[in-house]
C-alpha positions as CSV (number, residue, x, y, z in Angstrom):
1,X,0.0,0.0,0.0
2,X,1.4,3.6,-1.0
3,X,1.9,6.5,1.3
4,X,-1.7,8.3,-0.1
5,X,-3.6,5.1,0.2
6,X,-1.9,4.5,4.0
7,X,-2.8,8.4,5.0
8,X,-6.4,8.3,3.6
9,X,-7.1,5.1,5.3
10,X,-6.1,6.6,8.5
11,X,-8.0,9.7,7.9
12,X,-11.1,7.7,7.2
13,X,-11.1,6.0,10.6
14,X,-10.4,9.2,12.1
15,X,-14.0,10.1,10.2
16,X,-15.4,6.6,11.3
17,X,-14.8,7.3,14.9
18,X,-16.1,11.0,15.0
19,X,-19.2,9.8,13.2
20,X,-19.9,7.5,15.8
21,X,-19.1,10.8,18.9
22,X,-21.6,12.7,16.4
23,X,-24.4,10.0,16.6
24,X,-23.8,9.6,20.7
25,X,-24.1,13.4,20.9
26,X,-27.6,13.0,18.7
27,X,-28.6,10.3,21.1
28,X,-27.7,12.2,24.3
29,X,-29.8,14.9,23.1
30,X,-32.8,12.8,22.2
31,X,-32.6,11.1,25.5
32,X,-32.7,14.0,27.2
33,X,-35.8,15.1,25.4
34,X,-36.7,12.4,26.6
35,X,-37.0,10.4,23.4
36,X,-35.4,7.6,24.0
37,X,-35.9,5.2,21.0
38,X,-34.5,7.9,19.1
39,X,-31.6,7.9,21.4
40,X,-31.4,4.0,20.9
41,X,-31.0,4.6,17.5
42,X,-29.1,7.0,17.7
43,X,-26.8,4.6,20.0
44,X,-27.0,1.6,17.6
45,X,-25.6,4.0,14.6
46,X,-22.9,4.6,16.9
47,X,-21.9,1.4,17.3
48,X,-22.5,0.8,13.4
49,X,-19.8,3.4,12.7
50,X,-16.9,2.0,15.3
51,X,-17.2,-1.4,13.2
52,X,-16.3,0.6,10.2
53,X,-13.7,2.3,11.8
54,X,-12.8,-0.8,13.0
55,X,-13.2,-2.7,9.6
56,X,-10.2,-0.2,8.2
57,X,-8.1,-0.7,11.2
58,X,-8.6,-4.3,10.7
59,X,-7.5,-4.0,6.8
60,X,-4.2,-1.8,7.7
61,X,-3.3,-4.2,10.0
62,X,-3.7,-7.3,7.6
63,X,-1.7,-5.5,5.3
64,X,0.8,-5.0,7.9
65,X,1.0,-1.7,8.4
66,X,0.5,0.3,11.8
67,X,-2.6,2.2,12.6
68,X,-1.9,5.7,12.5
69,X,-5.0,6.7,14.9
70,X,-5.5,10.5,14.8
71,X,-7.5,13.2,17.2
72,X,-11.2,13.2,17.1
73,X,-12.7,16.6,16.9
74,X,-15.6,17.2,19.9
75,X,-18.9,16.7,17.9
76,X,-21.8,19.4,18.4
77,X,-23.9,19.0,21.5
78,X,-26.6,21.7,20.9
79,X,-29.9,20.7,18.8
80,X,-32.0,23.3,18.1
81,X,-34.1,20.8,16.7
82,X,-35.5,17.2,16.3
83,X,-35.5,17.9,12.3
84,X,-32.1,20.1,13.0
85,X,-30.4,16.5,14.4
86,X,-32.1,14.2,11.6
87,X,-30.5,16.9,8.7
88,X,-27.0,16.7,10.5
89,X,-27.2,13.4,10.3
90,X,-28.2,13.3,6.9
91,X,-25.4,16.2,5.3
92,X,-22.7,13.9,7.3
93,X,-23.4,10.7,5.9
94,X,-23.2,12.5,2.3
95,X,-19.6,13.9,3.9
96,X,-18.8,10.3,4.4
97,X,-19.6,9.0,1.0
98,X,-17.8,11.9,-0.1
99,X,-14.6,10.6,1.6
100,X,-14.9,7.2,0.9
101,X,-15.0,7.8,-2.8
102,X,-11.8,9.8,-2.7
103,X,-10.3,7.3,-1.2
104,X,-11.8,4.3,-3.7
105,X,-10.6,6.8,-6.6
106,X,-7.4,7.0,-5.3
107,X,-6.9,3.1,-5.4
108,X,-8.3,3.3,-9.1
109,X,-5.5,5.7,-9.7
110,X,-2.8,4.1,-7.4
111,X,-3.2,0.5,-8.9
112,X,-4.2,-0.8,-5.7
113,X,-6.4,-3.5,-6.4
114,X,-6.6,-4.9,-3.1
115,X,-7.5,-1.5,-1.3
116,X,-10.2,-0.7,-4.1
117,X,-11.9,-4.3,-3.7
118,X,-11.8,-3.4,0.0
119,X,-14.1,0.0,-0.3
120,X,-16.5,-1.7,-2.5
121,X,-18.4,-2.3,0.8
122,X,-18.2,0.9,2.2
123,X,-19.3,2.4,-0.9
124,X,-22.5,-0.1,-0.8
125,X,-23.2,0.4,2.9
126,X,-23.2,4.5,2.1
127,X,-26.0,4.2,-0.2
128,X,-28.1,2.5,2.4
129,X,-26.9,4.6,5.2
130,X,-27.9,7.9,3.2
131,X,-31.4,5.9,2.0
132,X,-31.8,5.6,5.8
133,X,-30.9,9.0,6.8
134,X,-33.4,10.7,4.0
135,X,-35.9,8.1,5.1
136,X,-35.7,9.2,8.8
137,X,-35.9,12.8,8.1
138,X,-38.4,12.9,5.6
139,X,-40.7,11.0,8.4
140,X,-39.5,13.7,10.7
141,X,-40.6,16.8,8.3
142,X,-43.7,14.8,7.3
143,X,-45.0,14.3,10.8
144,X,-44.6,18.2,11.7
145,X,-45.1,19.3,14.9
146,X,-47.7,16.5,15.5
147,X,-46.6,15.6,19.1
148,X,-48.5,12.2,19.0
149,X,-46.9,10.9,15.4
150,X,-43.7,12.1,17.3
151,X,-44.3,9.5,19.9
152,X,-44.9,6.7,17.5
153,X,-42.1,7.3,15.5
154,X,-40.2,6.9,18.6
155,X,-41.5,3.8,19.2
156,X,-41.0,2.6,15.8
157,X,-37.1,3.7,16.3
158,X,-37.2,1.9,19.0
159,X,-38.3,-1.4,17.4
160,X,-36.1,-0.3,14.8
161,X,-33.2,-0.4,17.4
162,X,-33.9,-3.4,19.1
């Protein structure tokens, strides 16, 4: 693996690891609401995000390389919003794709066949992860201020969760 491919890897768990601090600050703030099956949700795309992380440490290592793990910047902790958290949640899984298909086009460019079989996942599990994310706010935005659809939605995330 070259120095670019190594470095972007690294970055990209960096990213994995804040977007899992970002989804525990979303589910903080719904549990303090309290809406706690958003919050579960919220918890269980957390835990989602540390297996990718995970997954690219996992692929460094196998290539034997060392894990170059890098500062995580604090996420937000102020919602002004239900809708507000859903749309974060939404613009930084598009951030994600973004990144992973730098990186996937940098392996086209690199040669590195290994690496760009590798992301072929990721690049599948971002489609459904922004499916979901558009899914979840759009139910937000449809409901409106209806405090009683709010309730059942948090149920369903809680099933959802579960």
């Amino acid at each position: 693996m070259n120095d670019k491919i190594y470095k972007a890897l690294n970055e990209q768990i960096k990213h994995e690891f804040y977007s899992s601090y970002l989804y525990l600050s979303i589910a903080s703030y719904f549990e303090n609401i309290p809406l706690d099956g958003f919050g579960k949700w919220f918890r269980k795309q957390a835990e989602e995000e540390q297996e990718h992380a995970m997954k690219i440490y996992n692929y460094i290592i196998d290539r034997n390389l060392h894990v170059d793990l890098q500062a995580i910047d604090k996420p937000t902790t102020k919602f002004n919003s239900i809708e507000e958290a859903f749309q974060m949640a939404l613009e930084h899984e598009r951030k994600v794709t973004h990144w992973i298909h730098q990186i996937y086009e940098l392996a086209v460019q690199e040669k590195d066949h290994a690496t760009h079989v590798f992301l072929q996942w990721f690049i599948t599990e971002q489609v459904e992860e922004e499916k979901n994310a558009q899914d979840n706010l759009d139910l937000i935005q449809f409901n409106g201020d209806n405090k009683a659809g709010l309730l059942i939605l948090d149920q369903n995330f809680d099933k959802k969760a579960s």
